[in-house]
C-alpha positions, 0 to 999 in steps of 0.5 A: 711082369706084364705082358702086353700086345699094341692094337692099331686100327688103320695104322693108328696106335689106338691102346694095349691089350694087357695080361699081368703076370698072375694070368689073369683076365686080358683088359684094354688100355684105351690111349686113343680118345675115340676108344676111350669108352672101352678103357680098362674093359675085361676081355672075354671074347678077344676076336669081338671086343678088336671088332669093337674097338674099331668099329668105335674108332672108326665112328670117331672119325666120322664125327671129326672135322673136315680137316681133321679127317683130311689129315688123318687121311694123308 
C-alpha cells in the first residue's frame, strides 16, 4: 500500500510525493514537465525539496509563450 500527498504550486497540479507502505524513503512523482527534472528523487529535507520543486515551476513559466503564460494566468 502506498501513501501518497498531491503538491500543487499555484493552483497547478505539479506531482506526488509518495511513501510505500515499507516506510521507506518519501520520492517525487514528477506529472508536470517544468519539474520533470526532479522526478523519482529521494527526499531528505521534505521543507527544501517543496522550495525547489517551485522554484523550477516557477522558472518554466517564465520561459513559456506569451500566450501560454497569459493563459496560465486566467
Amino acid at each position: 500500500m502506498y501513501n501518497s500527498q498531491t503538491i500543487e504550486v499555484d493552483g497547478t497540479f505539479v506531482g506526488t510525493i509518495i511513501l510505500d507502505a515499507e516506510h521507506r524513503p518519501q520520492r517525487f512523482y514528477a506529472a508536470h514537465d517544468s519539474v520533470r527534472p526532479l522526478h523519482d528523487r529521494i527526499l531528505s529535507e521534505r521543507d527544501d525539496f517543496l522550495r525547489e520543486v517551485m522554484r523550477q515551476f516557477r522558472s518554466g513559466q517564465d520561459q513559456a509563450t506569451p500566450h501560454a503564460s497569459a493563459l496560465w494566468q486566467s
